[in-house]
Backbone as JSON, one array per atom type, in Angstrom:
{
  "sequence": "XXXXXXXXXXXXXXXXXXXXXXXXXXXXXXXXXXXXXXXXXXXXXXXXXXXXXXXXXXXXXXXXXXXXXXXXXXXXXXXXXXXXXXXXXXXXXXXXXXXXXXXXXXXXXXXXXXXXXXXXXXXXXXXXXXXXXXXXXXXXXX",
  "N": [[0.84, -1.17, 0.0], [0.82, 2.21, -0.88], [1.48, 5.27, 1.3], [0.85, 8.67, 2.12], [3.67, 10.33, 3.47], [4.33, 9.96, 6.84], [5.64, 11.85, 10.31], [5.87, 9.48, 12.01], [7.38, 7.82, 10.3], [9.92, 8.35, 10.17], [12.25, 7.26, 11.41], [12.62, 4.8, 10.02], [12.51, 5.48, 7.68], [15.54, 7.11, 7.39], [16.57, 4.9, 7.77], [16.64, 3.26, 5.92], [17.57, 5.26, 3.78], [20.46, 5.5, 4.79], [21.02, 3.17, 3.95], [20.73, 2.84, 1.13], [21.94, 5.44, 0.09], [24.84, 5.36, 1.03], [27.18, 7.32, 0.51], [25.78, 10.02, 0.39], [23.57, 10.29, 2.61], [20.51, 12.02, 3.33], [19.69, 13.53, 6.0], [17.76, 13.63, 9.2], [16.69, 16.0, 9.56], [16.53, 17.26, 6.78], [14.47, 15.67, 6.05], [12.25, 15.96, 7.61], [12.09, 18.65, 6.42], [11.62, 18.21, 3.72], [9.25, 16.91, 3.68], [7.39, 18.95, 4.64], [7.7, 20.3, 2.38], [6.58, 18.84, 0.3], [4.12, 17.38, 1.28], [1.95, 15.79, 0.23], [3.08, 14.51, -1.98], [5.17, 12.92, -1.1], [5.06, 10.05, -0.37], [4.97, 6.82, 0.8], [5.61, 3.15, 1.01], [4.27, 0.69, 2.48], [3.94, -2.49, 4.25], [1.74, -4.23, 5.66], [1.98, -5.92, 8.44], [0.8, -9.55, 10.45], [0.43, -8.63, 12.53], [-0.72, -6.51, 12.4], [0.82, -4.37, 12.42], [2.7, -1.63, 10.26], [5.31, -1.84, 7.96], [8.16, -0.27, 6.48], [8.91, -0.22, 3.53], [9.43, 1.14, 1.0], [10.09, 4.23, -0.15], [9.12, 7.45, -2.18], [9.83, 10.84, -2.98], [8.59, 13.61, -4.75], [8.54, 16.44, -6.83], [5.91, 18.76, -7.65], [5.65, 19.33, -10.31], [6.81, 16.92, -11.61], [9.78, 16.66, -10.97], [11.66, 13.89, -9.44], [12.58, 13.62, -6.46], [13.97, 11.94, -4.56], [14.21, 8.55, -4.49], [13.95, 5.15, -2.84], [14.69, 2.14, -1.88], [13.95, -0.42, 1.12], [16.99, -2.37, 1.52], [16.24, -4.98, 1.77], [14.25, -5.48, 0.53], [14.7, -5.32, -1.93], [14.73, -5.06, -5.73], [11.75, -6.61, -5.95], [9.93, -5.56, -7.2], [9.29, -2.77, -5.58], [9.86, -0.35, -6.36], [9.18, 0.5, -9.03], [6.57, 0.35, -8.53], [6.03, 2.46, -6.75], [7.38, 4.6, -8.44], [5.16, 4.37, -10.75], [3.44, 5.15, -9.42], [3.78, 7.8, -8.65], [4.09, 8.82, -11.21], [1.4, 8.85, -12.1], [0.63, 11.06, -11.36], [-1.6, 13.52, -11.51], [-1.95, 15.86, -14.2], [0.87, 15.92, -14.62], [3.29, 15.95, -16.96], [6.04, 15.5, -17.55], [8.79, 13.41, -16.15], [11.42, 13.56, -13.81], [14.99, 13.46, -12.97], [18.2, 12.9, -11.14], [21.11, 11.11, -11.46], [23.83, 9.91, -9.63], [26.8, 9.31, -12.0], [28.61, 6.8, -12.28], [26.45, 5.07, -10.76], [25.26, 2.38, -11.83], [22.8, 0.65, -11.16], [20.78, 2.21, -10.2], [20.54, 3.68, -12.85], [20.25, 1.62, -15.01], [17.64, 0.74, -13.7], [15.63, 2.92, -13.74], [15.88, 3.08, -17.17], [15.01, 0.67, -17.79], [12.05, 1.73, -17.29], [11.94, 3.46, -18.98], [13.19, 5.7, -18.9], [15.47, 8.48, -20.32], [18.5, 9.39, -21.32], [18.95, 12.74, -20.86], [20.95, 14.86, -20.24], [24.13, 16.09, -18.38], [25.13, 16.84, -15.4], [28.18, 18.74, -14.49], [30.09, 17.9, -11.74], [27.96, 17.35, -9.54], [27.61, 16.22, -7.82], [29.12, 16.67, -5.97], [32.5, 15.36, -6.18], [31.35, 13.79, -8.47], [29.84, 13.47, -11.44], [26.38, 14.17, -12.81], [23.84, 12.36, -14.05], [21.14, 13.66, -15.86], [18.25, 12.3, -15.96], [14.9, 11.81, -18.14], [11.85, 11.0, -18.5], [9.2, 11.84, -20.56], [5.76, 12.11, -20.39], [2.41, 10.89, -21.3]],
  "CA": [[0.0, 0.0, 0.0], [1.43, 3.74, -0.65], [0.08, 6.16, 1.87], [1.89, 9.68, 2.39], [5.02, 9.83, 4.76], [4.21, 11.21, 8.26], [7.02, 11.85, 11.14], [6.31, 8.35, 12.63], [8.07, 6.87, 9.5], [11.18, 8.73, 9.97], [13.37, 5.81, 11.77], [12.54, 3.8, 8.96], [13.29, 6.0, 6.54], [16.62, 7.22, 8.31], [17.45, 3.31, 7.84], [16.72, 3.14, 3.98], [18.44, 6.26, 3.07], [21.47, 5.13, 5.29], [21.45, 1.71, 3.2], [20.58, 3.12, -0.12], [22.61, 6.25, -0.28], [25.9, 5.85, 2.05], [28.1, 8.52, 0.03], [25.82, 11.4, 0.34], [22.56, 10.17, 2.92], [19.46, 13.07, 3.98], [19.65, 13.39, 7.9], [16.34, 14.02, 9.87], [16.2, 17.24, 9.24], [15.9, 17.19, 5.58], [13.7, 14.67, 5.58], [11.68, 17.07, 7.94], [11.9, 19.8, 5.1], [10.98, 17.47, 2.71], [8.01, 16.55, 4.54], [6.93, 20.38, 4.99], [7.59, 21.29, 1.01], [5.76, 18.16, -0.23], [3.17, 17.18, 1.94], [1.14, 15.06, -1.0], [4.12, 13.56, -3.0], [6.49, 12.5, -0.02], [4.99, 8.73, -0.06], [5.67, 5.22, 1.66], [4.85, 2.02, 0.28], [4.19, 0.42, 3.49], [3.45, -3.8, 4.39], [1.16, -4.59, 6.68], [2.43, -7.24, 8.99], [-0.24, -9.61, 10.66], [-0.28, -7.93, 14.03], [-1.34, -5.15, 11.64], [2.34, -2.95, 12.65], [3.33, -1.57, 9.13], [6.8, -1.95, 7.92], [8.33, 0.71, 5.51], [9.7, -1.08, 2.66], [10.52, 2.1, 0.34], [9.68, 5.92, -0.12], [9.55, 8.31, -3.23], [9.52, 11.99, -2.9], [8.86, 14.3, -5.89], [7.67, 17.72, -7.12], [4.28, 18.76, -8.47], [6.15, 19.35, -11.72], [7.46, 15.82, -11.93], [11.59, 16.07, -10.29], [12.15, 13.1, -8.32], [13.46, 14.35, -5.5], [14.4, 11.25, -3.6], [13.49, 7.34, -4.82], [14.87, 4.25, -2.4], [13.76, 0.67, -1.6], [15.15, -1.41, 1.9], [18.05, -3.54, 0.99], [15.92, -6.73, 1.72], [12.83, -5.71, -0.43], [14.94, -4.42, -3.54], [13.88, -5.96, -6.79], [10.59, -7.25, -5.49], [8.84, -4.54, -8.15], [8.33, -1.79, -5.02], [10.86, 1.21, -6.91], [8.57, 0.47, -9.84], [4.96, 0.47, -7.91], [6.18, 3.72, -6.22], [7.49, 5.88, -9.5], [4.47, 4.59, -11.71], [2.32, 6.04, -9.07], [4.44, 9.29, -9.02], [3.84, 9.08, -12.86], [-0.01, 8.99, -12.41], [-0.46, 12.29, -10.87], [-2.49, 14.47, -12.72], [-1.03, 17.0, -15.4], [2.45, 15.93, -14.95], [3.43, 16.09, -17.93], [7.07, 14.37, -17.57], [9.21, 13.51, -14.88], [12.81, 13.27, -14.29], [15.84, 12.99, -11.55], [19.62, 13.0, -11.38], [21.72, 9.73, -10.76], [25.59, 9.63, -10.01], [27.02, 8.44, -13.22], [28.6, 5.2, -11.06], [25.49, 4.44, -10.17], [24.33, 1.44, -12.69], [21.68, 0.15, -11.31], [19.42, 3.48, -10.85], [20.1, 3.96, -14.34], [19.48, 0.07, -15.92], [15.92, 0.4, -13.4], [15.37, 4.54, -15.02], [16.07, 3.28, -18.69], [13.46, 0.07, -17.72], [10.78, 2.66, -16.44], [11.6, 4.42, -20.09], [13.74, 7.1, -19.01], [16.41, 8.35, -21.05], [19.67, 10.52, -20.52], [19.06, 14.52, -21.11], [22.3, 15.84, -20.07], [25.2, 15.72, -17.23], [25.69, 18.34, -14.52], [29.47, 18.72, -13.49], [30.3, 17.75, -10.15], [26.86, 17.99, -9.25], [27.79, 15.36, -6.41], [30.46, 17.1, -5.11], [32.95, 15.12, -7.03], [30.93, 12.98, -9.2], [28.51, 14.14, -12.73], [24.84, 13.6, -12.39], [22.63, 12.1, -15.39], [19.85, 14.12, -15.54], [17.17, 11.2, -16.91], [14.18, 12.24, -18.46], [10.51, 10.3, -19.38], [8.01, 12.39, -20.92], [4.32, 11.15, -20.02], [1.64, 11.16, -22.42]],
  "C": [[0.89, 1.24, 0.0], [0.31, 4.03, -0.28], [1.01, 7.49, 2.17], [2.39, 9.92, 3.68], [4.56, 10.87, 6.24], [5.63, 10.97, 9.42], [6.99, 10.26, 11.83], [7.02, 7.37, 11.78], [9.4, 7.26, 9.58], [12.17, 7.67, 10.4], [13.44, 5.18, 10.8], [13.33, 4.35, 7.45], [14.19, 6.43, 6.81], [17.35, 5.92, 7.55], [17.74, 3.18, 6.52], [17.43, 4.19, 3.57], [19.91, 5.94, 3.93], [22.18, 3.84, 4.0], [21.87, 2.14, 1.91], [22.02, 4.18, -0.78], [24.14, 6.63, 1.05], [26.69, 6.74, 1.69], [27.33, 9.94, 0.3], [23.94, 11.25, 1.35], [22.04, 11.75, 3.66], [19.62, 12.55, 5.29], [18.02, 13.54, 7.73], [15.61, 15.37, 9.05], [15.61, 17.63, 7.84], [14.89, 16.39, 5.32], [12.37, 15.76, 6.02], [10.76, 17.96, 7.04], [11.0, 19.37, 3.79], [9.49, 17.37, 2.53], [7.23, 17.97, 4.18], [6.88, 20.71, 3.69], [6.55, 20.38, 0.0], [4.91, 17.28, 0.22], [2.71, 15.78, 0.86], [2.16, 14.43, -1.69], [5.48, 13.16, -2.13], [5.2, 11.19, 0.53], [5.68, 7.56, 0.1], [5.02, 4.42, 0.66], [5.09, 1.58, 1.52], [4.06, -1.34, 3.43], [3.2, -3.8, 5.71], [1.28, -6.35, 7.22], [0.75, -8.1, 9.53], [-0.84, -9.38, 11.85], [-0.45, -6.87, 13.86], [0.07, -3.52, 12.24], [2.55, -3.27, 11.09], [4.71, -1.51, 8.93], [7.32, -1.5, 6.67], [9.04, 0.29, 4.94], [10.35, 0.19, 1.39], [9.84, 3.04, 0.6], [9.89, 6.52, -1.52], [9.11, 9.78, -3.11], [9.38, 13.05, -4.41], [8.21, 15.56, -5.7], [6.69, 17.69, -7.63], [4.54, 18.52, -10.07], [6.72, 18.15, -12.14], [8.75, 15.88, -11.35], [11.62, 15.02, -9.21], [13.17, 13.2, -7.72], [14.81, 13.06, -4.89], [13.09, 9.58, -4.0], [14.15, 6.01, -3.63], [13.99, 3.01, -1.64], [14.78, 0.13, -0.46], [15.33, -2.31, 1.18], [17.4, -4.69, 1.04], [14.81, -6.62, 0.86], [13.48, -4.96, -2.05], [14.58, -5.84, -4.46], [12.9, -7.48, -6.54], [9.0, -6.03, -6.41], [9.16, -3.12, -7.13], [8.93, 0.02, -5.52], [9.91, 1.0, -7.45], [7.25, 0.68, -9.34], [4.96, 2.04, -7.35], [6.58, 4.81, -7.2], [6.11, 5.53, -10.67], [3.22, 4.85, -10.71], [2.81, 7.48, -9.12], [3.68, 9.6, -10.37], [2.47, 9.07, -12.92], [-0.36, 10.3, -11.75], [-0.69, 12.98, -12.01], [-1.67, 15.45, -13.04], [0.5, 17.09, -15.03], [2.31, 15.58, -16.12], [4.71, 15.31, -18.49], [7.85, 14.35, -16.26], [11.08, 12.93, -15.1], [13.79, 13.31, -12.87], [17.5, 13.0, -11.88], [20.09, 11.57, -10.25], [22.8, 10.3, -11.39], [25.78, 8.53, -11.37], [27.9, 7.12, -12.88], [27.28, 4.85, -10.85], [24.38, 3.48, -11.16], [23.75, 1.06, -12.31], [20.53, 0.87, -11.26], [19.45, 3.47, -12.35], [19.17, 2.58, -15.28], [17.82, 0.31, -14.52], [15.63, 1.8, -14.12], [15.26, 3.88, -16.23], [15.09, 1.52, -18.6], [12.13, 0.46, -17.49], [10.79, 3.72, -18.08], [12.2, 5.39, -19.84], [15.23, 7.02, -19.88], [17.3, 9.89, -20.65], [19.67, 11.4, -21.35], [20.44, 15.06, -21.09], [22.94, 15.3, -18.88], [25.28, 17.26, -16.99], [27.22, 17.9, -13.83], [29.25, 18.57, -12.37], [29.11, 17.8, -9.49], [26.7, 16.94, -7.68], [29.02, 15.63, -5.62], [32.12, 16.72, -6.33], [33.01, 14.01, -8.41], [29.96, 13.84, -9.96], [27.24, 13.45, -12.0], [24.72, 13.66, -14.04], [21.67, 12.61, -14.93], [18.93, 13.08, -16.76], [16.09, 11.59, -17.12], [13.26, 11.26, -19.37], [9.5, 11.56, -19.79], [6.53, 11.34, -20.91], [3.22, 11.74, -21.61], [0.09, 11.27, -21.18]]
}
């Protein structure tokens, strides 16, 4: 189930952005911010255990305009679909038009799941990781 992220998910998410992104992970605080600028597109995909406690298996944050801010699945539920269930709901909000994101250019497997989801590489920002390029990837929606 995606349901949008409230402060009692933060531990969880804390844990997944620790796993996901160890070179450059969001603290609290941003997550916080996050929280506060996108209310409506800062969703969980959640699993409901059967003593009904949910257990936060990924998160995707984006803009109204389509930028995926922030995509990441826990290490034990990756390729189980839930990146994919979580950006082709991103991709159903209304009058986006296209949507897009920046991955370290090291980083093959965002890109091979991006260029399975249909996205394709726009451009490179210098250093845009400090000392790594970013692919800026880009799907247009119909």
């Amino acid at each position: 189930m995606i349901r949008p992220f409230s402060l009692s998910d933060l531990d969880a998410i804390l844990e997944i952005e620790s796993q996901s992104f160890p070179k450059s992970p969001y603290d609290w605080a941003t997550f916080v911010n996050l929280q506060a600028l996108y209310p409506e597109t800062f969703l969980v995909c959640v699993d409901t255990n059967h003593d009904l406690r949910e257990k936060i298996l990924g998160y995707i944050i984006f803009s109204r305009d389509g930028h995926i801010i922030s995509i990441a699945v826990h290490l034990q539920h990756r390729r189980k679909e839930i990146g994919t269930y979580l950006l082709r709901r991103a991709m159903k909000t209304p009058r986006l038009r296209k949507v897009w994101a920046e991955v370290r250019k090291s980083n093959h497997g965002a890109q091979a799941f991006y260029s399975k989801m249909g996205f394709q590489i726009e451009g490179v920002i210098p250093n845009y990781y400090g000392n790594e390029d970013a692919l800026v990837i880009q799907r247009t929606l119909s």
